[in-house]
ChimeraX commands (.cxc) that place a marker at each C-alpha (Angstrom):
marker #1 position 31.30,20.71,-36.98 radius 0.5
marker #1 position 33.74,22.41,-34.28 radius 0.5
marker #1 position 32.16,24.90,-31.84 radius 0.5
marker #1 position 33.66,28.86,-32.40 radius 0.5
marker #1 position 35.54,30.47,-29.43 radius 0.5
marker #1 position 33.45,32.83,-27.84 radius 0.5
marker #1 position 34.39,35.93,-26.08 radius 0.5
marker #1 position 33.10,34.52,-22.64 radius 0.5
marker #1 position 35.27,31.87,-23.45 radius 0.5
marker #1 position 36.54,30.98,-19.47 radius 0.5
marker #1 position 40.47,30.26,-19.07 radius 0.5
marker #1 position 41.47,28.05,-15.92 radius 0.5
marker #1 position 44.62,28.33,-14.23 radius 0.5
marker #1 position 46.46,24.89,-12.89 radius 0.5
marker #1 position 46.54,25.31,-9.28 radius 0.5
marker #1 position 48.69,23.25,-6.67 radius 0.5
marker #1 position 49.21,23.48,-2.73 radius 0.5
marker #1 position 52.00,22.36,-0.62 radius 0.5
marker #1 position 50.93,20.12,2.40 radius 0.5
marker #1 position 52.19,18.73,5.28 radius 0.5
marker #1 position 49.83,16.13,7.98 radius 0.5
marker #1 position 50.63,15.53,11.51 radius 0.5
marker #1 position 49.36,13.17,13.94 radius 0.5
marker #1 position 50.16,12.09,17.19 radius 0.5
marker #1 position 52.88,9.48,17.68 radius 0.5
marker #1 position 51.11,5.90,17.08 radius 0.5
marker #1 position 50.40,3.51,19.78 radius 0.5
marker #1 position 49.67,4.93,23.40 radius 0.5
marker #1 position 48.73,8.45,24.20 radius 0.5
marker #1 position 48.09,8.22,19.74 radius 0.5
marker #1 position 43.96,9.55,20.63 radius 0.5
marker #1 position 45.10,12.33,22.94 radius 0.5
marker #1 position 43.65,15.29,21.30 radius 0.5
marker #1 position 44.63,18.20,23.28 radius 0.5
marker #1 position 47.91,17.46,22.83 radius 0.5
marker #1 position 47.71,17.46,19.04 radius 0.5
marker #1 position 46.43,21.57,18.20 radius 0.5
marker #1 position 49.70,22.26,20.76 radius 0.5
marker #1 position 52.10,20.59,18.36 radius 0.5
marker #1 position 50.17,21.75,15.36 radius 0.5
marker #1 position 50.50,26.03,16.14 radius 0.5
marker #1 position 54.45,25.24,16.98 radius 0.5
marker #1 position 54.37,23.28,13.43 radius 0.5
marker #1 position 52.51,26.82,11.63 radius 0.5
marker #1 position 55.11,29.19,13.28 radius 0.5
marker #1 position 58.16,27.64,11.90 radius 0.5
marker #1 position 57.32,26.85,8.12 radius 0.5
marker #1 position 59.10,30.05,7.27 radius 0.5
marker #1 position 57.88,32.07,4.75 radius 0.5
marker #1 position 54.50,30.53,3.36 radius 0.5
marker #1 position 50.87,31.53,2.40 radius 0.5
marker #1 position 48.63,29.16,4.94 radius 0.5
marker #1 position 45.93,28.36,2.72 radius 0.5
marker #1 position 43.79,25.58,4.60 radius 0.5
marker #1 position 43.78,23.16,7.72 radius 0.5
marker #1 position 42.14,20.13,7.86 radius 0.5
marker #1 position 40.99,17.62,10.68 radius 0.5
marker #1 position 40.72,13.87,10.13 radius 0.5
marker #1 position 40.46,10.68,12.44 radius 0.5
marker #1 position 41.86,7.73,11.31 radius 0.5
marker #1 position 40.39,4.44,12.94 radius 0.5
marker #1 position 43.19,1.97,14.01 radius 0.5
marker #1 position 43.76,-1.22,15.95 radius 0.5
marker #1 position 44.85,0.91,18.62 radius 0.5
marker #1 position 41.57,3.38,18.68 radius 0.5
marker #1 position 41.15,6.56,16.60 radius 0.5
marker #1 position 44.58,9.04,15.71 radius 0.5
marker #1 position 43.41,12.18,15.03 radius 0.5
marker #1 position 45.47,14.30,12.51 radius 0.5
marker #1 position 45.61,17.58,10.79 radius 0.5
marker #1 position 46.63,17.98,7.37 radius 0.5
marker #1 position 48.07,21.99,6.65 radius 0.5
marker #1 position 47.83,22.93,2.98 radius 0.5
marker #1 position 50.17,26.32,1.95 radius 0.5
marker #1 position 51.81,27.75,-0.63 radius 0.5
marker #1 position 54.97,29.93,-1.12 radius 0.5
marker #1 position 54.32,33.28,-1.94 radius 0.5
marker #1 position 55.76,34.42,-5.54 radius 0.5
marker #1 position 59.04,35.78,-5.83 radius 0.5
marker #1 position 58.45,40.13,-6.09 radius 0.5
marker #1 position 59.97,41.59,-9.33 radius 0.5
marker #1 position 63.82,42.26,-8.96 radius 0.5
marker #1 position 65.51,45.44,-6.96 radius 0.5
marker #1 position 68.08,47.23,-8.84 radius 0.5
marker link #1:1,2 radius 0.2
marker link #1:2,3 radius 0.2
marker link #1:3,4 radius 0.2
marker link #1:4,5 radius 0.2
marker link #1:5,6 radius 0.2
marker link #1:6,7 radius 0.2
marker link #1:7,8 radius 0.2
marker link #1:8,9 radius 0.2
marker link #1:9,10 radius 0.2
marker link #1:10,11 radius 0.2
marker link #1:11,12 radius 0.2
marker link #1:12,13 radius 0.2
marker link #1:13,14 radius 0.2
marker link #1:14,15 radius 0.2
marker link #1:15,16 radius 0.2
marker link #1:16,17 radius 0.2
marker link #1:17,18 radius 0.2
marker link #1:18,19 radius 0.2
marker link #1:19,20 radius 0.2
marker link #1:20,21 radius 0.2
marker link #1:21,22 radius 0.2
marker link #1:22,23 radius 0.2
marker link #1:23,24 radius 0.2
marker link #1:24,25 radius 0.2
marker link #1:25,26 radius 0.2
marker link #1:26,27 radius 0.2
marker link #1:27,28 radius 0.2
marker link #1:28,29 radius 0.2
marker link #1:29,30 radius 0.2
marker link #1:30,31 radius 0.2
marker link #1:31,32 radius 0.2
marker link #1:32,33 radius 0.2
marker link #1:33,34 radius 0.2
marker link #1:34,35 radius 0.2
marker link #1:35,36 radius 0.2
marker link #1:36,37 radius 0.2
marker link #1:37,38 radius 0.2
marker link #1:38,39 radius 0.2
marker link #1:39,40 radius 0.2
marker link #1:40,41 radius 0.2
marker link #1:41,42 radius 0.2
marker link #1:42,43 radius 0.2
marker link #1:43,44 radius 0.2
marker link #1:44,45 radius 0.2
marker link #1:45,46 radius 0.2
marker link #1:46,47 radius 0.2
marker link #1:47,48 radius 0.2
marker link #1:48,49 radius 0.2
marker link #1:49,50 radius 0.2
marker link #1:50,51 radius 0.2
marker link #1:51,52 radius 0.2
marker link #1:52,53 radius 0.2
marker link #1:53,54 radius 0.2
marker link #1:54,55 radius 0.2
marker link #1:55,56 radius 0.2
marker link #1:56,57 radius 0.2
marker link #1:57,58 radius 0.2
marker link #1:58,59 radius 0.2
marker link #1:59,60 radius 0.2
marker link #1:60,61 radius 0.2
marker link #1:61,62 radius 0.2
marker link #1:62,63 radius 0.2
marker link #1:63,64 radius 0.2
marker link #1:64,65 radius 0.2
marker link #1:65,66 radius 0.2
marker link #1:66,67 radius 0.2
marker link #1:67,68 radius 0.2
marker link #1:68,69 radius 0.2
marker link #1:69,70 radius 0.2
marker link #1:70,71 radius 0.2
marker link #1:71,72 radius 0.2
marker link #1:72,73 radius 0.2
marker link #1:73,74 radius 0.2
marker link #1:74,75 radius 0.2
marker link #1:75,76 radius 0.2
marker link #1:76,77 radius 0.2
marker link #1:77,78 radius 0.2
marker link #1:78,79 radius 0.2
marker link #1:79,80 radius 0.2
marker link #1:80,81 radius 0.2
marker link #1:81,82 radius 0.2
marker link #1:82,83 radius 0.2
marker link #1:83,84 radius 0.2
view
């Protein structure tokens, strides 16, 4: 027998972000860390016009020692209703 709707029946919305990852060139200089969060805030001021919804850190191990990166997840704002 089928359950009945209820009227605290919950509706979910599909949800995507944009992202975008950066990292430090590989091979030497790849581990330098203070140079990454420098190259990251230049990255954030020129996306243009977008909602900045999280940043993550990560460390990938490698050959050539660790490469840290961040990953910058957004969204584009909705378009507002029409002028006329």
């Amino acid at each position: 027998m089928a359950a009945k709707n209820t009227k605290k029946q919950r509706r979910i919305d599909d949800w995507t972000a944009l992202h975008s990852s950066l990292a430090n060139p590989e091979g030497r200089g790849q581990a330098r860390l203070p140079r990454l969060p420098i190259r990251l805030a230049s990255a954030i001021r020129s996306p243009g016009d977008v909602d900045l919804l999280d940043i993550t850190f990560h460390t990938e191990v490698t050959d050539d020692g660790n490469r840290p990166s961040f990953t910058v997840y957004y969204d584009r704002p909705s378009p507002g209703p029409a002028q006329g």
